[in-house]
MDTraj code that builds the backbone (N, CA, C; nanometers):
import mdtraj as md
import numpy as np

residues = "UNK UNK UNK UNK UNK UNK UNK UNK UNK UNK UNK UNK UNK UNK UNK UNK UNK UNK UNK UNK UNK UNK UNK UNK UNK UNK UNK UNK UNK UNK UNK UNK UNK UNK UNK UNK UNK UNK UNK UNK UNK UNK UNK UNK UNK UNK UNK UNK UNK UNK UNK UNK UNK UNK UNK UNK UNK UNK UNK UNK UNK UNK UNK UNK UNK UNK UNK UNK UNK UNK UNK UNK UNK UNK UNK UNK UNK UNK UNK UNK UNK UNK UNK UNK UNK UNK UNK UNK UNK UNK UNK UNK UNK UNK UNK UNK UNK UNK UNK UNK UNK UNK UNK UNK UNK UNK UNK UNK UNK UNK UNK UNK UNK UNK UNK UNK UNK UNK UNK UNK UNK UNK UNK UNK UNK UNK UNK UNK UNK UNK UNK UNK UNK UNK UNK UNK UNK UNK UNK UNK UNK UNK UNK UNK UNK UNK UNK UNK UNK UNK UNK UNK UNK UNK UNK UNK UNK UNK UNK UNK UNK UNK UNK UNK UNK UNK".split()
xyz = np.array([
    [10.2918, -16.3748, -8.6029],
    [10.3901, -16.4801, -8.5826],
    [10.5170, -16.4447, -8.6600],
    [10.6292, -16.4498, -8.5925],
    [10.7728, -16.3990, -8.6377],
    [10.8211, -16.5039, -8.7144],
    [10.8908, -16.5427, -8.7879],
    [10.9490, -16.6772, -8.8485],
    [11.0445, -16.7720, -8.7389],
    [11.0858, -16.6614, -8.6392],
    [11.1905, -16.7031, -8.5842],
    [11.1197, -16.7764, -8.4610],
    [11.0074, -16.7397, -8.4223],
    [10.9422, -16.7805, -8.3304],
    [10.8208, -16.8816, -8.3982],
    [10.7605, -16.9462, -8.5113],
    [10.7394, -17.0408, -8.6070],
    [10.9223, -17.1394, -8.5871],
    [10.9820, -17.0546, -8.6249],
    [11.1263, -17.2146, -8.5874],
    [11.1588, -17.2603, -8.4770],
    [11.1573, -17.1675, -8.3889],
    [11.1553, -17.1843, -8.2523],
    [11.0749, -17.3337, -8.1877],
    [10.9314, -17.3140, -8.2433],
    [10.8005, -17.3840, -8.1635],
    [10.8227, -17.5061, -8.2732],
    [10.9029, -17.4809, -8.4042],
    [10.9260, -17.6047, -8.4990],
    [11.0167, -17.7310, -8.3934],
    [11.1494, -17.6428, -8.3987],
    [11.2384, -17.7178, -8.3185],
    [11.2291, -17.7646, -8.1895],
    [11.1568, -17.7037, -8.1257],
    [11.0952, -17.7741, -7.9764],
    [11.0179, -17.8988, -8.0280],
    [10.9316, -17.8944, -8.1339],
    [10.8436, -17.9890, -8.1275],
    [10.9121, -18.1435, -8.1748],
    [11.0320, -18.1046, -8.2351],
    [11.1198, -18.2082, -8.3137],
    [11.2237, -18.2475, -8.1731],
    [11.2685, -18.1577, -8.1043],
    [11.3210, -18.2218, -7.9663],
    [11.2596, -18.2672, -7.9053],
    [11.1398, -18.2853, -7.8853],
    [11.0537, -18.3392, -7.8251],
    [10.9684, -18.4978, -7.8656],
    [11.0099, -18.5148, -8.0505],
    [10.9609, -18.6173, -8.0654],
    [10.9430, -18.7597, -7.9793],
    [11.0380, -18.7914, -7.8987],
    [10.9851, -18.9353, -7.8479],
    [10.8723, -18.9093, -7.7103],
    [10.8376, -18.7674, -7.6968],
    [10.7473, -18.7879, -7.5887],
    [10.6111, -18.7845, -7.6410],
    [10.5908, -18.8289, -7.7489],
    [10.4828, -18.7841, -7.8506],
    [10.4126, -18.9624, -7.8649],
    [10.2913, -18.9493, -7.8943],
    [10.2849, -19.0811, -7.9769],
    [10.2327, -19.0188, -8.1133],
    [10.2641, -19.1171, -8.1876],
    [10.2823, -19.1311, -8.3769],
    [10.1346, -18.9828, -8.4277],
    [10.0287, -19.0790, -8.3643],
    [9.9367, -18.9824, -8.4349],
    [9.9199, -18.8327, -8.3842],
    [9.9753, -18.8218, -8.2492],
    [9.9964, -18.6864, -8.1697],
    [10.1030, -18.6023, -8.2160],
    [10.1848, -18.6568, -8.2470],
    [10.3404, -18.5733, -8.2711],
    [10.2851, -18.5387, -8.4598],
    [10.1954, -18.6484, -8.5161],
    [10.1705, -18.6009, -8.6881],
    [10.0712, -18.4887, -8.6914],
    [10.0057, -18.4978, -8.5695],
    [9.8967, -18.3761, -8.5485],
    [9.9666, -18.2242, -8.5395],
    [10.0032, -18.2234, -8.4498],
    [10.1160, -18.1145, -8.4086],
    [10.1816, -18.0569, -8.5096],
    [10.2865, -18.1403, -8.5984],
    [10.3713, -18.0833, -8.7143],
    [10.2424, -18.0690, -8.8104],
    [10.1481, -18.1131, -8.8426],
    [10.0164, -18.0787, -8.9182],
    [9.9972, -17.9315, -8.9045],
    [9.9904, -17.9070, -8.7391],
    [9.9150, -17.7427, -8.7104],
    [9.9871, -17.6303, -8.6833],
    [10.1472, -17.6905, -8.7220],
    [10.2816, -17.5693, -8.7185],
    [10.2660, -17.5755, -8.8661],
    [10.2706, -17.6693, -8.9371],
    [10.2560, -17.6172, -9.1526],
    [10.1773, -17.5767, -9.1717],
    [10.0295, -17.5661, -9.1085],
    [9.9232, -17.4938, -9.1349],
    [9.9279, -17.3457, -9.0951],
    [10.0162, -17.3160, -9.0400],
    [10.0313, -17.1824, -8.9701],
    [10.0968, -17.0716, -9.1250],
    [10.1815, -17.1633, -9.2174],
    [10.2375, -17.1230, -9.3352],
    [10.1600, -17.0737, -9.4564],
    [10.2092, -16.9922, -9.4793],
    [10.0956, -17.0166, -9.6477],
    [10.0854, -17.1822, -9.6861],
    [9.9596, -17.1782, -9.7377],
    [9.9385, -17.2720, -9.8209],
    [10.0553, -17.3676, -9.9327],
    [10.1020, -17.2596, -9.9918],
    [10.1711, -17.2936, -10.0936],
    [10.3143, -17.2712, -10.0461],
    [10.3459, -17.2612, -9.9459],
    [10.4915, -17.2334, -9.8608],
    [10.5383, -17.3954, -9.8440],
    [10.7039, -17.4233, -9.9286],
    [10.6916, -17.5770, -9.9887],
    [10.7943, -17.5979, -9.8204],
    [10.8134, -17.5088, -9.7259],
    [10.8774, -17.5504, -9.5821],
    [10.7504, -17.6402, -9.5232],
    [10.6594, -17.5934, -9.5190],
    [10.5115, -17.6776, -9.4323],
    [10.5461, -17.7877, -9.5081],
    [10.5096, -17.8077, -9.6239],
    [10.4856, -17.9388, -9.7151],
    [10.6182, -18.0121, -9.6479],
    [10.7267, -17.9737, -9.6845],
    [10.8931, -18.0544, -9.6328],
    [10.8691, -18.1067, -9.5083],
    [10.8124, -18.0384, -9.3963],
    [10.7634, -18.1187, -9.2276],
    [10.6997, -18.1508, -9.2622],
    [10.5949, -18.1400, -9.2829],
    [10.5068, -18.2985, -9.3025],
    [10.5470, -18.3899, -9.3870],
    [10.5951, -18.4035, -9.4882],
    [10.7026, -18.5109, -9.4970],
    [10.8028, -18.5587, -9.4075],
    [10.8770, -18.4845, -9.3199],
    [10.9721, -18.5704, -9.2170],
    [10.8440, -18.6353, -9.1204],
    [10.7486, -18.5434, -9.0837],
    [10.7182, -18.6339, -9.0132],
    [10.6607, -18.7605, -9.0311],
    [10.5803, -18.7247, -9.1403],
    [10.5422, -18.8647, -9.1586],
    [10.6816, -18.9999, -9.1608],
    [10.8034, -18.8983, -9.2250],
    [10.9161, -19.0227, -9.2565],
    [10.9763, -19.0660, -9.1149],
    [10.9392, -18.9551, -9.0536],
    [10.9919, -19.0040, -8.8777],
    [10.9226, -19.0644, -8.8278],
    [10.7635, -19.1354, -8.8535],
    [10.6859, -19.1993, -8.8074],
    [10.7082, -19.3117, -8.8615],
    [10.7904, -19.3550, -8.9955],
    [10.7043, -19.4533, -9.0459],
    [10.6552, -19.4943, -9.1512],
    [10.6285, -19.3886, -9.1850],
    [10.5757, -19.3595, -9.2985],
    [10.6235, -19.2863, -9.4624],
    [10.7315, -19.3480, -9.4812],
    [10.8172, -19.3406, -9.6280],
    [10.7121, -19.3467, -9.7340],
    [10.6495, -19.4113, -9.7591],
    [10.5533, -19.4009, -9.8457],
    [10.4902, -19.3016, -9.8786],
    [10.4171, -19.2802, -9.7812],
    [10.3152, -19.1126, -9.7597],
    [10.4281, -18.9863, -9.7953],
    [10.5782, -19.0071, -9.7373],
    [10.6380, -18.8896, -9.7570],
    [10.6905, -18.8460, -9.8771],
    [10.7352, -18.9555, -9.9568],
    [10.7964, -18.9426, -10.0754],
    [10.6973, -18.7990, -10.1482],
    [10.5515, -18.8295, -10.1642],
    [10.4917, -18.7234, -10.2860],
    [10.5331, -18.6107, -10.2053],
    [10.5282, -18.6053, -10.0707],
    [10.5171, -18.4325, -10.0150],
    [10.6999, -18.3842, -10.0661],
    [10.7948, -18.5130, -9.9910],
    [10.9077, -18.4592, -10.0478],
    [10.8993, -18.3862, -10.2032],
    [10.9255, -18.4659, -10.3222],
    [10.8559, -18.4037, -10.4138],
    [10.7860, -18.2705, -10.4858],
    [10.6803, -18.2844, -10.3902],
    [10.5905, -18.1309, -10.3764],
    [10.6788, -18.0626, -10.3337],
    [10.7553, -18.0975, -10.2032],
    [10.8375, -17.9072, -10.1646],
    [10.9203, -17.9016, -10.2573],
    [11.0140, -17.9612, -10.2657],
    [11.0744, -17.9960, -10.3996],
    [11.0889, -17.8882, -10.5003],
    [10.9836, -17.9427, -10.5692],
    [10.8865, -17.8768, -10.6575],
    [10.8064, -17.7197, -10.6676],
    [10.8355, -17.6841, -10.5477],
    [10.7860, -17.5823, -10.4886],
    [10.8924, -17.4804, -10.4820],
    [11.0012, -17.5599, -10.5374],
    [11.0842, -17.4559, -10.4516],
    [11.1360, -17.4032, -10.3445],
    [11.1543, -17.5264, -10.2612],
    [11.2115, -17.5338, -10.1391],
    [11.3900, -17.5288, -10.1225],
    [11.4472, -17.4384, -10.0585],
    [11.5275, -17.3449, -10.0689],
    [11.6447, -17.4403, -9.9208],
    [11.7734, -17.3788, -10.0148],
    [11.8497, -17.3656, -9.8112],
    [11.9104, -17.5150, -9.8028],
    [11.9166, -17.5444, -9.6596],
    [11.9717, -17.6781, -9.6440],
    [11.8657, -17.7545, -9.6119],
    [11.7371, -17.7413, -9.5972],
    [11.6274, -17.7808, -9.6294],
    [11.5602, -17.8688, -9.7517],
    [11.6309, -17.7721, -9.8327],
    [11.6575, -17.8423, -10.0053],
    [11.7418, -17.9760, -10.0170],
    [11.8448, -17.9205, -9.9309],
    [11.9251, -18.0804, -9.9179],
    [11.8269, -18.1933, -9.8836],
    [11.8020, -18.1414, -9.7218],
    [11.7705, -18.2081, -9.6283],
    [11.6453, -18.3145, -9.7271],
    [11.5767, -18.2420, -9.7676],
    [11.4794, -18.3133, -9.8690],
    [11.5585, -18.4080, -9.9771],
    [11.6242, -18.3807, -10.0142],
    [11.7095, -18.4381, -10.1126],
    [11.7349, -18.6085, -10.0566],
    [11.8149, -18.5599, -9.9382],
    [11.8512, -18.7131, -9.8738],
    [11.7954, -18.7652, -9.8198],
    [11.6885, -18.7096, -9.7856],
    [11.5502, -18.7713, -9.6966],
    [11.4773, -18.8389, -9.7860],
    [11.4024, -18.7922, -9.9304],
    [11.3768, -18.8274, -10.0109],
    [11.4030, -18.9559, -10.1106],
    [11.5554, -18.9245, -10.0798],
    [11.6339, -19.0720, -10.1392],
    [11.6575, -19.2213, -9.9994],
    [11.6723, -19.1582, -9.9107],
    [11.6837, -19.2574, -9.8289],
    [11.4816, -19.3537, -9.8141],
    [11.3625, -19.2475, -9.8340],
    [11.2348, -19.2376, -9.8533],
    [11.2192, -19.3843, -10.0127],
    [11.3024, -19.3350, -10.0577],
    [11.2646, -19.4238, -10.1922],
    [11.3444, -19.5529, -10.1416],
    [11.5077, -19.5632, -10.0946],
    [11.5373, -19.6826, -10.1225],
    [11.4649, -19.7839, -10.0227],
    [11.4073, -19.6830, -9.9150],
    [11.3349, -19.7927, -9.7924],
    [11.1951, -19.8640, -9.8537],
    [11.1064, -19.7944, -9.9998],
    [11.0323, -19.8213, -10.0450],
    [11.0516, -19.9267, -10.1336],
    [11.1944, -19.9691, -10.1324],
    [11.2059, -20.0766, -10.2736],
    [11.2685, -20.0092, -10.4189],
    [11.3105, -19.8156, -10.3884],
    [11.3665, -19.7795, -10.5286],
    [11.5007, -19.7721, -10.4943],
    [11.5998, -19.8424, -10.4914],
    [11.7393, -19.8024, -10.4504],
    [11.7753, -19.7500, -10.5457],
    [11.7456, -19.7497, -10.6870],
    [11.7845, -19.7176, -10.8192],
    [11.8167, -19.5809, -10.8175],
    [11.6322, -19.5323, -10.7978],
    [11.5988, -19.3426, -10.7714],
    [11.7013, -19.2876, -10.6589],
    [11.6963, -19.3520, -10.5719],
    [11.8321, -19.3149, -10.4830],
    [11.9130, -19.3001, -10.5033],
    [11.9950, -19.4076, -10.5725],
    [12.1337, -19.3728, -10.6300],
    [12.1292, -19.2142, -10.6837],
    [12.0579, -19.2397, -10.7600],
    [12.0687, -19.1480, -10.8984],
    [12.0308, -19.0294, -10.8197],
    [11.9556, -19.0205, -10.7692],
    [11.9298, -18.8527, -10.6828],
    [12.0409, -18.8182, -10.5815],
    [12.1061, -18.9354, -10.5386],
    [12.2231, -18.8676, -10.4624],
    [12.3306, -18.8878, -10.4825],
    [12.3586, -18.9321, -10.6359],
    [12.4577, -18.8997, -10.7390],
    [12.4814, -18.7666, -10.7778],
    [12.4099, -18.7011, -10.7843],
    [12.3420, -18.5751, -10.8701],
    [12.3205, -18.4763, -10.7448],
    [12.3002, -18.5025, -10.6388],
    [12.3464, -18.4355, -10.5296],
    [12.4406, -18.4414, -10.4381],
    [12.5615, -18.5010, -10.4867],
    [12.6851, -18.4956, -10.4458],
    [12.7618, -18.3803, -10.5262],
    [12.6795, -18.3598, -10.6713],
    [12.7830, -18.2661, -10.7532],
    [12.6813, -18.1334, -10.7532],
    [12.6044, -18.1033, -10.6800],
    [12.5039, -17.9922, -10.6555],
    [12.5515, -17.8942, -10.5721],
    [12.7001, -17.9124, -10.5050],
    [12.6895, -17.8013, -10.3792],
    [12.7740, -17.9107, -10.2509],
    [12.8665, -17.8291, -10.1938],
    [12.8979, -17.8741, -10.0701],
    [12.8674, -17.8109, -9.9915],
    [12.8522, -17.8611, -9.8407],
    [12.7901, -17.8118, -9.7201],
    [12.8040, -17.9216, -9.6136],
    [12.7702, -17.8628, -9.4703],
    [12.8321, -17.9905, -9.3762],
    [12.7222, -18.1242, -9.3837],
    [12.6234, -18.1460, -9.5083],
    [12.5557, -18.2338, -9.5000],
    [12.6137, -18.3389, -9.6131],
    [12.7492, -18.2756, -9.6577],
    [12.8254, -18.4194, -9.7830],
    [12.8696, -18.5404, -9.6585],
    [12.8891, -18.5650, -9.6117],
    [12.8852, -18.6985, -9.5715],
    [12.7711, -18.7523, -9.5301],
    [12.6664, -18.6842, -9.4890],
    [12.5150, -18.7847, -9.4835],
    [12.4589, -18.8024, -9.6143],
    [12.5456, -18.7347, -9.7493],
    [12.5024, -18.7494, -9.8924],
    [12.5755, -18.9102, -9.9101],
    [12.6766, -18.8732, -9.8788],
    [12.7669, -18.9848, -9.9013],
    [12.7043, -19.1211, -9.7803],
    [12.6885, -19.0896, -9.7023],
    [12.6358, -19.2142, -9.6133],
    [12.5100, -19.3339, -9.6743],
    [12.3940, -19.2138, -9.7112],
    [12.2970, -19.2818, -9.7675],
    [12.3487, -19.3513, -9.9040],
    [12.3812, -19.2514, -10.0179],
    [12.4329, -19.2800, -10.1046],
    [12.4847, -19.4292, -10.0744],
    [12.5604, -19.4812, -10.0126],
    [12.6342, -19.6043, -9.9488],
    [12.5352, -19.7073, -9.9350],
    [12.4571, -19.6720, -9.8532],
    [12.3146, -19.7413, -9.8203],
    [12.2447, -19.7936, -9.9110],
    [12.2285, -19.7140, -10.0309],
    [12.1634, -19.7350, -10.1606],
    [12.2186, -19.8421, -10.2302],
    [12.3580, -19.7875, -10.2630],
    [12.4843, -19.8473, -10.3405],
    [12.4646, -20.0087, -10.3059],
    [12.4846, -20.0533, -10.1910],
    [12.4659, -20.2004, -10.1197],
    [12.3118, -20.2596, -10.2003],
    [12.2235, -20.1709, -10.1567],
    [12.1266, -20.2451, -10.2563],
    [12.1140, -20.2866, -10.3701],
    [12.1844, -20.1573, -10.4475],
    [12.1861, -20.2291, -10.5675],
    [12.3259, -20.3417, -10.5981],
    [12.3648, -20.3507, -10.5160],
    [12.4851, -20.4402, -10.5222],
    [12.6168, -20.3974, -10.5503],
    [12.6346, -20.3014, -10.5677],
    [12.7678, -20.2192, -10.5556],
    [12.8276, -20.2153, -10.3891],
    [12.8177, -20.3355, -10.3233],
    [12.8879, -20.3152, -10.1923],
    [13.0310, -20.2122, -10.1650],
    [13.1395, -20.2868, -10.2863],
    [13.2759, -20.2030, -10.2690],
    [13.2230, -20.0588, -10.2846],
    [13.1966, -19.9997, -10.3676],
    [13.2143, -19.8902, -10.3851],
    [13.1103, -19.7975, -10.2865],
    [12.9937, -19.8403, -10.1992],
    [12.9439, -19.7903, -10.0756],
    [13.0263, -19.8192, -9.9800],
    [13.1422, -19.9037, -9.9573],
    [13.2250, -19.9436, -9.8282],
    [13.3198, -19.7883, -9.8618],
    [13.3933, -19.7887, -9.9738],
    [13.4420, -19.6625, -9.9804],
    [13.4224, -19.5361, -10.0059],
    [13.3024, -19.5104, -10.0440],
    [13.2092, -19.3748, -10.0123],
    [13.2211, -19.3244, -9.8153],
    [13.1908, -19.4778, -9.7804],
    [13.1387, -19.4441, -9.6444],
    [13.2835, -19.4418, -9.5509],
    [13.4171, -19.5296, -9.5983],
    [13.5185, -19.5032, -9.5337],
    [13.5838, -19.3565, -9.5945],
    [13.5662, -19.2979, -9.7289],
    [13.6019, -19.1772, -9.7476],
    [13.5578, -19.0670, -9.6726],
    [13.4186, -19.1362, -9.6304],
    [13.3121, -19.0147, -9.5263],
    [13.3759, -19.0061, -9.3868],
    [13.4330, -19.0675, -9.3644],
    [13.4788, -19.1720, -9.1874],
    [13.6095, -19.0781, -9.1885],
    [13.6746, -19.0828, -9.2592],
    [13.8327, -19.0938, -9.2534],
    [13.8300, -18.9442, -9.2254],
    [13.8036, -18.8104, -9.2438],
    [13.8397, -18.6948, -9.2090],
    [13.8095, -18.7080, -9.0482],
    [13.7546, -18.7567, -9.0184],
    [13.6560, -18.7646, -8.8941],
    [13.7237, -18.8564, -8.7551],
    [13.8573, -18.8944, -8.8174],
    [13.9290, -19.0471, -8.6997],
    [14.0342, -18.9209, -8.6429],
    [14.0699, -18.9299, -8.5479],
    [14.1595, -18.8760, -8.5273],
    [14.3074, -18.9139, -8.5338],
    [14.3641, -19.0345, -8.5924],
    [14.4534, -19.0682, -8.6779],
    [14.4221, -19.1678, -8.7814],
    [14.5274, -19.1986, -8.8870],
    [14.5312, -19.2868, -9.0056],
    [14.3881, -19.1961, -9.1338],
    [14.4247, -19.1160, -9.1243],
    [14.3437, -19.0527, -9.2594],
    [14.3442, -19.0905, -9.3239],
    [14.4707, -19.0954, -9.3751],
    [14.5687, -19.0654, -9.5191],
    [14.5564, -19.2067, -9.5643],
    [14.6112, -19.2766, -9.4716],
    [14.6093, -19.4419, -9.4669],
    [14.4370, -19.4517, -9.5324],
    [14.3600, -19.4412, -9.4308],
    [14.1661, -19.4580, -9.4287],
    [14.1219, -19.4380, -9.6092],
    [14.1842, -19.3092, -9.6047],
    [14.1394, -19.2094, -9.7221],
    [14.2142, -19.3047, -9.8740],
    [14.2873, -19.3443, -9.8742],
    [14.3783, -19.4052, -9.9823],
    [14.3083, -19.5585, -9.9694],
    [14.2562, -19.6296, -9.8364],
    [14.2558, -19.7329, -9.8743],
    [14.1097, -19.7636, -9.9827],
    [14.0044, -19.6494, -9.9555],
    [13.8805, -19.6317, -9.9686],
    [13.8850, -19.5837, -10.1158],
    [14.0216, -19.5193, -10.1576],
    [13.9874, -19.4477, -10.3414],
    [14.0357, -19.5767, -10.3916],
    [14.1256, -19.6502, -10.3318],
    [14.1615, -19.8020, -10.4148],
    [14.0277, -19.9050, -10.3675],
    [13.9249, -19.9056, -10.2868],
    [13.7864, -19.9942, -10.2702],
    [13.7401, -19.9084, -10.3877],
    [13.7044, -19.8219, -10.4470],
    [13.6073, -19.7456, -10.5543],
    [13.6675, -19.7373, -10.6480],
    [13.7911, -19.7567, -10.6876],
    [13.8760, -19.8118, -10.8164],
    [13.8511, -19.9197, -10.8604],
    [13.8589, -20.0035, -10.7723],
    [13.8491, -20.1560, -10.7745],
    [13.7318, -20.1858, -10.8493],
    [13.6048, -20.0771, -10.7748],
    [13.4749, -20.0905, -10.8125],
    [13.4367, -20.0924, -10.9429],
    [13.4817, -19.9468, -10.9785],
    [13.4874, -19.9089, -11.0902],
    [13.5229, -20.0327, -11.2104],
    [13.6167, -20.0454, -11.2299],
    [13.7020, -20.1889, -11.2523],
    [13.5892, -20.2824, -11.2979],
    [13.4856, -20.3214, -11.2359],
    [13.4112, -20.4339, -11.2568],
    [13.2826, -20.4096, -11.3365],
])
top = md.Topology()
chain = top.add_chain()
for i, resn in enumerate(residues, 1):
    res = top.add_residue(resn, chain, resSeq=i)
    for name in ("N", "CA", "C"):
        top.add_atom(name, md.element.get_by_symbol(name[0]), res)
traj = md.Trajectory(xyz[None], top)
C-alpha cells in the first residue's frame, strides 16, 4: 500500500460521508487506521474526526489528544488543534478552547487562520466575550468581501479594543 493510494481511499471515504450511516462510515475509517502502524498518531487523528463527524465529541477529544501527543505533524496538527478545541467547547469546556486556540493563533500561519479565528469566536461567545469574537470573526470576513475591507477591518480592531477595555 502506497501512502498516496491509503489518501486516496482516505479522501473518497470522507467525500462520501453522507452516503454512509453513523456506525458504517465509523467502521470504514476504523479499517483505513488499521491499515497504519499502530502507533502512527494520522490513524488515531481519523478516528477522532470521525467519531467528531458522527457525533461524537466526547469519544474524540482523548484520540485528538493521543495524535497530538504522538506527534502528529502537517496541517493535520492544526486540523487537530481546531477540531479538538471546537471538541471541548461543544463538551461544556469553552475555557480549554479559548486557551488552545489562543496559543494556536501564535503557532504558525497557514490557510487554516481564519477557521482558528472562527472557532476561537465560537468559544469567545461562550465564555462571554461576545465583542471581541464579533471582531475576530469580522477581522476573518473582511479580507474575504470584495469591497469595504479597510472600513470591515478597522471597524472589528475598534470591537476588540473596546473589548479589551472591559
Amino acid at each position: 500500500m502506497s501512502e498516496a493510494d491509503w489518501e486516496g481511499r482516505l479522501a473518497g471515504a470522507w467525500a462520501s460521508f453522507d452516503q454512509y450511516g453513523e456506525a458504517e462510515f465509523l467502521t470504514l475509517i476504523e479499517k483505513l487506521a488499521a491499515e497504519l502502524p499502530p502507533d502512527d498518531p494520522v490513524g488515531v487523528f481519523e478516528r477522532a474526526c470521525s467519531l467528531d463527524s458522527t457525533g461524537h465529541s466526547d469519544r474524540a477529544v482523548p484520540l485528538y489528544r493521543e495524535a497530538l501527543d504522538r506527534g502528529l505533524t502537517g496541517e493535520r496538527r492544526r486540523r487537530a488543534v481546531i477540531q479538538l478545541a471546537s471538541s471541548l467547547r461543544n463538551i461544556g469546556k469553552p475555557e480549554e478552547s479559548v486557551a488552545l486556540l489562543r496559543a494556536e493563533m501564535e503557532a504558525g500561519h497557514d490557510h487554516l487562520d481564519d477557521a482558528v479565528r472562527a472557532f476561537l469566536a465560537l468559544a469567545l461567545v461562550d465564555v462571554g466575550h461576545e465583542r471581541e469574537a464579533v471582531s475576530l470573526a469580522l477581522g476573518a470576513l473582511a479580507p474575504h468581501l470584495p469591497r469595504y475591507q479597510r472600513s470591515l477591518a478597522n471597524y472589528a480592531r475598534l470591537l476588540g479594543s473596546a473589548d479589551a477595555g472591559e
